[in-house]
C-alpha angles and dihedrals in degrees: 000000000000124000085233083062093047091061094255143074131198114253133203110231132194121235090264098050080050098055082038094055099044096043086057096053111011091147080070079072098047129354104263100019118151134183125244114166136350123201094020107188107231124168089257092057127270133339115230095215145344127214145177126213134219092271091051101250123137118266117201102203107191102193129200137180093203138055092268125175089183092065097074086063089043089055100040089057091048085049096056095048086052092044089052089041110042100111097055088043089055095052084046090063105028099145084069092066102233118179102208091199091074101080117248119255128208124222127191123203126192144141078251160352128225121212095248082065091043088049100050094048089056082075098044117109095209138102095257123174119190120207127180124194145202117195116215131199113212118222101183101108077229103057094035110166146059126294139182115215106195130207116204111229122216111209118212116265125235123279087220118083099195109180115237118285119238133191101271091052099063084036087056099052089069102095090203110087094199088054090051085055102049091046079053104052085042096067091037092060097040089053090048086066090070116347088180092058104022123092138184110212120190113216136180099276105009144004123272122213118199139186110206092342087306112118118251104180132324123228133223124194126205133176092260108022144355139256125215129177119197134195130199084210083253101091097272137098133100157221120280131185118219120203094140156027088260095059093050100058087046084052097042093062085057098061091038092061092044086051091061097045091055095043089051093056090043 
């Protein structure tokens, strides 16, 4: 039996239609999806659409009308801006109730995805969602209007089952013993400030450091040195190198400041 039979036919959309149509329903997406923004200006070009979930966390939706690989990079860039940024776009958009403290997560939406783009996400340590669609035209005098029905894709997982890092393990990478003991002492002291607020996450690549689930600074660990970037919660902050004492006071008063700066919003 035909789809026209059915009371329906499949319809080819633009790239606007597409952010238009999924701005009006995007619960149909997910169950409690809301819109926030379309068209976000970020310093890598325009966001397609933002979106919030139904635990208030940011969702970044790229959406393509095409098969596209390029569009994992794309969103992955717009991710980062909104990652870096969440806390000025909250108070943006303020009246969407945001909590900046959930951490974003991207979406991508096609008519479909290739297996070059399933196999790369598989390596992606981001909470990535793929959605493809199919738009639809009613033609019951009843149901009149355009509609998106979505299908959830499940991307492969890797091949690789690597236990989850701790602290020690990405300490312990460092070969000079007086840098491990500097990147040591580093995360004892910052603790110290405030034991009952303050965590130390290991991720993937590098050690996170929160206050109240608000990153303070993120630490990077090499053979020879370490690397630690540090944010004031207003979008500044900065990268600094550690090989010596000397670096680590220097980079100690940053996240101090930064501490200050959190506590104070908290």
């Amino acid at each position: 039996m035909s789809n026209m039979l059915l009371g329906y036919k499949t319809v080819n959309i633009n790239e606007a239609r597409l952010e238009d149509l999924v701005r009006q329903k995007p619960d149909l997406i997910e169950e409690g999806l809301r819109f926030v923004a379309q068209q976000v200006f970020t310093d890598m070009g325009r966001l397609d659409v933002l979106l919030a979930d139904s635990d208030d966390a940011f969702v970044v939706a790229e959406l393509k009308v095409n098969e596209d690989d390029g569009m994992l990079m794309q969103a992955i860039d717009y991710y980062d801006y909104v990652v870096n940024h969440r806390d000025s776009l909250a108070r943006t958009y303020r009246n969407r109730e945001i909590k900046p403290d959930k951490a974003p997560r991207l979406f991508l939406i096609a008519p479909s995805f290739s297996p070059k783009l399933l196999n790369r996400i598989k390596w992606v340590d981001i909470n990535i969602s793929l959605f493809t669609y199919q738009c639809i035209e009613m033609n019951d005098s009843a149901c009149e209007g355009t509609l998106l029905i979505y299908n959830e894709v499940i991307a492969p997982s890797p091949s690789v089952d690597t236990p989850p890092p701790q602290t020690m393990d990405h300490i312990d990478y460092i070969e000079d013993e007086a840098i491990r003991k500097l990147a040591v002492e580093l995360i004892k002291k910052v603790q110290a400030w405030d034991s009952g607020n303050i965590s130390v996450e290991p991720k993937k690549n590098f050690i996170s450091i929160k206050v109240s689930g608000k990153g303070l600074m993120w630490l990077h660990t090499r053979k020879k040195h370490f690397w630690v970037e540090t944010t004031d919660f207003d979008g500044e902050g900065g990268r600094s190198k550690v090989e010596n004492k000397e670096d680590m006071e220097r980079l100690f008063l940053l996240a101090e400041r930064g501490f200050t700066k959190i506590v104070g919003k908290t």
